[in-house]
C-alpha positions in Angstrom: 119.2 160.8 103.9 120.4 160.7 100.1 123.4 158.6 99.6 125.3 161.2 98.0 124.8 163.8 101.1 127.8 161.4 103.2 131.4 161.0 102.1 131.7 158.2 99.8 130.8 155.5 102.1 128.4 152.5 101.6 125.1 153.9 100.8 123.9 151.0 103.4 123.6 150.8 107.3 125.2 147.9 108.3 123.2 148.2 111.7 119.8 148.5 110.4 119.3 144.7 111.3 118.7 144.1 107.7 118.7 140.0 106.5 118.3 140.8 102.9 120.2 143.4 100.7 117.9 143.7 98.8 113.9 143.2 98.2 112.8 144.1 94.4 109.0 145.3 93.3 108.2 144.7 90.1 106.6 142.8 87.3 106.2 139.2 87.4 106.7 138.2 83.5 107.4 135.0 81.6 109.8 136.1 78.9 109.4 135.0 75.6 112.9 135.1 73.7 113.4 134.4 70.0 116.0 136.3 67.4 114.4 137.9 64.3 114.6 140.6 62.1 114.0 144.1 61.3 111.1 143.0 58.5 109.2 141.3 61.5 109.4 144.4 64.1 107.7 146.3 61.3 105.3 143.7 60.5 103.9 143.5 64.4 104.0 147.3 65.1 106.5 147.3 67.4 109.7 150.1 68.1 113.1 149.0 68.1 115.0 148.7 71.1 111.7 150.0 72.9 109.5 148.6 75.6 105.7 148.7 74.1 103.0 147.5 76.5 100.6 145.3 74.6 97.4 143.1 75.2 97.1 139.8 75.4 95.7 139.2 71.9 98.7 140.8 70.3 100.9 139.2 72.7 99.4 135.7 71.4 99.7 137.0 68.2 103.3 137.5 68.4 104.1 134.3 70.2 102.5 132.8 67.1 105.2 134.4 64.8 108.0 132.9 66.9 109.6 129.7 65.3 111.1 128.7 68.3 110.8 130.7 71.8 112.7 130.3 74.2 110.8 130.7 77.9 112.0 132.2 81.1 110.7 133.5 84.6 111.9 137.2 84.3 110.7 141.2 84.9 113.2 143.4 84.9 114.1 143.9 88.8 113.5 140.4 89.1 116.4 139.7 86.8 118.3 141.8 89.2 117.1 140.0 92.5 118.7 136.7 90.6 122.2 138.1 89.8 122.7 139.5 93.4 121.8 136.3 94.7 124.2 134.4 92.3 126.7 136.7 93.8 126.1 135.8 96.7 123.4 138.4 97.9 120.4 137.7 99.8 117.1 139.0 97.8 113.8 138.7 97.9 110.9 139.9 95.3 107.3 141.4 95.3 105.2 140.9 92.3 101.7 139.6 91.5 101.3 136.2 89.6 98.0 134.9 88.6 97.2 131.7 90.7 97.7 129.2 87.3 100.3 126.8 86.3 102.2 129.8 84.7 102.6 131.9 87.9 103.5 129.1 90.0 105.6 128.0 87.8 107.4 131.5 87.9 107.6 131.2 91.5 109.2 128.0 91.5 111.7 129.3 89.2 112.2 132.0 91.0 112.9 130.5 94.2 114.9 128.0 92.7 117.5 130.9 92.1 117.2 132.0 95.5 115.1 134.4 95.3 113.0 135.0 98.3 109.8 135.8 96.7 106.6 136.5 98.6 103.6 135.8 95.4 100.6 137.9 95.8 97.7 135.3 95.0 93.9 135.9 95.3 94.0 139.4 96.3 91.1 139.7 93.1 89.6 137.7 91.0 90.5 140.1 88.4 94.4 138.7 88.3 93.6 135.4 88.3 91.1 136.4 84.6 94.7 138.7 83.1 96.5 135.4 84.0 100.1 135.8 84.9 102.2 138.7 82.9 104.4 137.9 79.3 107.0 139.9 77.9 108.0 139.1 74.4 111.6 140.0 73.0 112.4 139.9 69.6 116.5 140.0 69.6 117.9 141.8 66.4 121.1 140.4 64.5 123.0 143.8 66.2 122.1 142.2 69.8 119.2 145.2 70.0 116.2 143.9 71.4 112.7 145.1 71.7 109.8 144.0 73.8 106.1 144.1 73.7 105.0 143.4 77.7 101.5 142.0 78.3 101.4 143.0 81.8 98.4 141.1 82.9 98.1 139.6 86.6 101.2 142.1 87.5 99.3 145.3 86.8 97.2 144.3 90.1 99.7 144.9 92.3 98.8 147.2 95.5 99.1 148.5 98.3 97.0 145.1 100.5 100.2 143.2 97.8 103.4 144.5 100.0 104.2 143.1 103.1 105.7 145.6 105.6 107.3 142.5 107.3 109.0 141.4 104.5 109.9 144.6 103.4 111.4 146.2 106.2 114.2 143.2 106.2 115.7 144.6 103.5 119.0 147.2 103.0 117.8 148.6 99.8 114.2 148.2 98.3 114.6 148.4 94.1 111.7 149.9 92.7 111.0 149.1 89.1 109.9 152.1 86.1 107.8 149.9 83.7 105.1 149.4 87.0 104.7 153.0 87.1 102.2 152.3 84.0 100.1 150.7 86.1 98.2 153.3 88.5 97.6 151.3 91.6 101.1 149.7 91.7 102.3 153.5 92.3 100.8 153.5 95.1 102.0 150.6 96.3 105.7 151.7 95.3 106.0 154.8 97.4 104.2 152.3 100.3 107.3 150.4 100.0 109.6 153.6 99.6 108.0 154.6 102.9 108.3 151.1 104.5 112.0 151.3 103.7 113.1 154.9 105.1 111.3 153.9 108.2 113.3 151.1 109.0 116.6 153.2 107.9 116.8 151.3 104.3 117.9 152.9 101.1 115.2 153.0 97.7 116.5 152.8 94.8 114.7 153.6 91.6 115.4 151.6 88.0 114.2 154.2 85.1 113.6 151.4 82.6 113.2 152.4 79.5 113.1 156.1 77.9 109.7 155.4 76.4 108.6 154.8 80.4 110.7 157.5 81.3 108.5 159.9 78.9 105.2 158.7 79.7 106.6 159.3 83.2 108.8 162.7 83.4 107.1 164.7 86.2 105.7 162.0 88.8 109.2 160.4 88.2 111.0 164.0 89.0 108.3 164.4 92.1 109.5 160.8 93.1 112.9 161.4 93.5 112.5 164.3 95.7 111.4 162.8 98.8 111.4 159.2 98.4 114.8 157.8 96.3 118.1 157.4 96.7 119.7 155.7 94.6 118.6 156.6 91.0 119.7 153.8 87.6 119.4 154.7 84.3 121.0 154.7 81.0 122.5 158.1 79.4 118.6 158.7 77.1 116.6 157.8 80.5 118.7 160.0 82.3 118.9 162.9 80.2 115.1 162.5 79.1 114.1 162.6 82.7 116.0 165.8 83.2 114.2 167.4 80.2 117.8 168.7 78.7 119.5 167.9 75.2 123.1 166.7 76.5 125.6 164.0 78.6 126.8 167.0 80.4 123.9 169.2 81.4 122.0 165.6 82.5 125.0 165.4 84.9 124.7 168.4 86.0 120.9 168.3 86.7 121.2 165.1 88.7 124.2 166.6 90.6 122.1 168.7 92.2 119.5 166.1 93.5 121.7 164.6 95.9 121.3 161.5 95.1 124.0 158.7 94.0 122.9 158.4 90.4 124.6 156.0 88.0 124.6 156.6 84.2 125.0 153.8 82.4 127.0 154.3 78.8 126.8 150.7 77.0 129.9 150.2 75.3 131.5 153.2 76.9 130.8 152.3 80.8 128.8 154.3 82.9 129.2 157.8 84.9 128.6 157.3 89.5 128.2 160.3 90.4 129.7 160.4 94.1 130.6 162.9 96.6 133.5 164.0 95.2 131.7 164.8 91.3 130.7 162.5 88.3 133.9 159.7 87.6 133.9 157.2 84.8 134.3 153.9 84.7 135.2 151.6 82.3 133.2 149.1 80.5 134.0 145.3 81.3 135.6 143.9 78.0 133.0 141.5 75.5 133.9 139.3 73.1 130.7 139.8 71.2 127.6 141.3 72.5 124.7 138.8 71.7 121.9 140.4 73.5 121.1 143.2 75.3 118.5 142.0 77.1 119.0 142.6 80.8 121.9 144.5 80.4 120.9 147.2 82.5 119.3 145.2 84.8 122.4 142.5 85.8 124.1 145.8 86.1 122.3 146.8 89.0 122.6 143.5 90.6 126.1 144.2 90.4 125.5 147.5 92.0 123.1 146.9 94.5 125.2 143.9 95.5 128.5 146.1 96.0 126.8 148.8 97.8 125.2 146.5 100.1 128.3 144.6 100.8 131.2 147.3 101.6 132.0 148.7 98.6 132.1 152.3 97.6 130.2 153.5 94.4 133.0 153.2 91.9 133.8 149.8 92.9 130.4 148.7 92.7 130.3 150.2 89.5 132.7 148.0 88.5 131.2 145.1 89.2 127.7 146.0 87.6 129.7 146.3 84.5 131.1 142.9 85.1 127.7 141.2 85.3 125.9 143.1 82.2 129.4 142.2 80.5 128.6 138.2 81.1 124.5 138.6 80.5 125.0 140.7 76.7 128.1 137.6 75.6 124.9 135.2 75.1 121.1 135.7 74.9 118.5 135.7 77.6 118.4 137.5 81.0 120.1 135.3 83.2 123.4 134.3 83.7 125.3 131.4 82.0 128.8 131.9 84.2 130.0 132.1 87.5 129.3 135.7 88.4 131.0 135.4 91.9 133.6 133.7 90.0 134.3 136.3 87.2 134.0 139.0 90.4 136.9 137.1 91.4 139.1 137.4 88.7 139.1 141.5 88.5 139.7 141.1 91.9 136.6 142.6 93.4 135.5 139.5 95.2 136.6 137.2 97.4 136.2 133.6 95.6 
């Protein structure tokens, strides 16, 4: 059933049975972070505030520009796997890692969040040779940052990569946009969307990035047909999925899937559309935005984690924007403060 088709209730089943909220596919990356500017974005090739998939030569390249990286276990729905479990959540993760220092590393770090992450080792010899996935993201003085992803061990994912066990435990299954570059991790997606409606979960779908979301329109317009329900995505991914030329006619368009579809707004909140029509919400107050890096994904912790705990989608709204508020006030993906604490204070959460 599409979450929007009941009265604005929690999109979850609270009977499914489920002992994780939530179980995230995506792309195992290390993340290399430095701050740089404008000058050096033209000098590698890359576009601003874009996601550009590169190789591992240029991705070596880059890393050889930094003055002084900074280096951490992310991927975008992993990054949301982490901030529901700092708030409390239970998550897990399904990625492929190369079986070298980097990848278990990455699990380790992973895990040490408390993460639940099944690895998928050895399933070719071809992911061990990629090695385990890089993204590099150069952070602009204005907090805008732009990545060039060496997917490498991640882009093996398949089908033989998801456990049905593991992925039936869970109330909502997140499936990430930048893997729908890689052809046999598609398949493997709708496995897990399938896996999930079975066992009477919810699949949610993170659009990414708009350059993802144009490389991507149709199959991504096919997918949520049939096999979403919960669709994430900024006001460009949004309207660029819907193929129209305004805010208002993207709302309109998604209105009519069904589903419960979030449009996030930066500075200006985001848009839930519920049962009862589109309804704003507010932006959590920032000192200073720093980086943007993760933004959108700490916001779906937020959301995923409201959802699956009793709140309805406005709330949970709410306390998406209060996660990407704490993860732009400082660089890197992951968070520096207390989420469950900050939940706390706008009175959302239970300390």
């Amino acid at each position: 059933m599409h979450a929007n088709e009941a009265d604005e209730t929690p999109v979850i089943d609270e009977e499914t049975g489920s002992d994780l909220d939530l179980v995230a596919i995506g792309s195992p990356l290390l993340d290399v972070l430095e701050t740089t500017d404008d000058e050096l974005l033209e000098q590698v090739g890359l576009v601003k505030g874009s996601m550009t998939l590169i190789d591992l030569d240029w991705a070596q390249a880059l890393q050889g520009l930094m003055r002084a990286p900074r280096f951490v276990s992310g991927g975008s729905v992993a990054n949301t796997a982490v901030g529901l479990a700092e708030l409390g959540g239970r998550a897990g993760y399904v990625g492929a890692v190369a079986d070298d220092e980097v990848g278990h590393t990455y699990v380790e770090n992973l895990r040490h969040a408390g993460v639940a992450f099944e690895p998928v080792y050895g399933l070719s010899s071809e992911a061990d040779a990629l090695g385990t996935g890089r993204c590099m993201v150069l952070i602009s003085h204005d907090a805008e940052r732009t990545m060039g992803t060496y997917l490498g061990a991640a882009s093996t994912l398949s089908v033989a990569g998801v456990s049905t066990a593991f992925v039936e435990r869970a109330s909502v299954v997140l499936l990430e946009g930048y893997l729908w570059d890689v052809p046999v991790a598609k398949e493997a997606m709708r496995h897990a969307a399938a896996i999930a409606h079975e066992a009477d979960g919810s699949v949610a779908l993170s659009l990414s990035d708009p350059f993802c979301v144009a490389r991507h329109q149709r199959e991504f317009l096919d997918l949520i047909v049939d096999d979403i329900d919960i669709l994430l995505g900024n006001e460009e991914e949004i309207t660029m999925l819907f193929g129209v030329a305004s805010r208002t006619a993207a709302l309109e368009a998604a209105e009519e899937t069904g589903l419960l579809v979030v449009m996030t707004r930066g500075a200006a909140g985001c848009i839930v559309l519920t049962a009862h029509g589109p309804q704003e919400v507010a932006a959590a107050p920032v000192d200073q935005v720093i980086d943007t890096t993760g933004a959108g994904d700490l916001f779906a912790a937020g959301m995923l984690y409201g959802l699956t705990h009793g709140m309805d989608p406005v709330q949970s709204a709410r306390l998406g924007g209060i996660c990407a508020a704490e993860i732009i006030s400082h660089t890197g993906a992951r968070p520096e403060s207390d989420l469950r604490a900050l939940a706390a204070a706008a009175g959302l959460l239970v300390p």
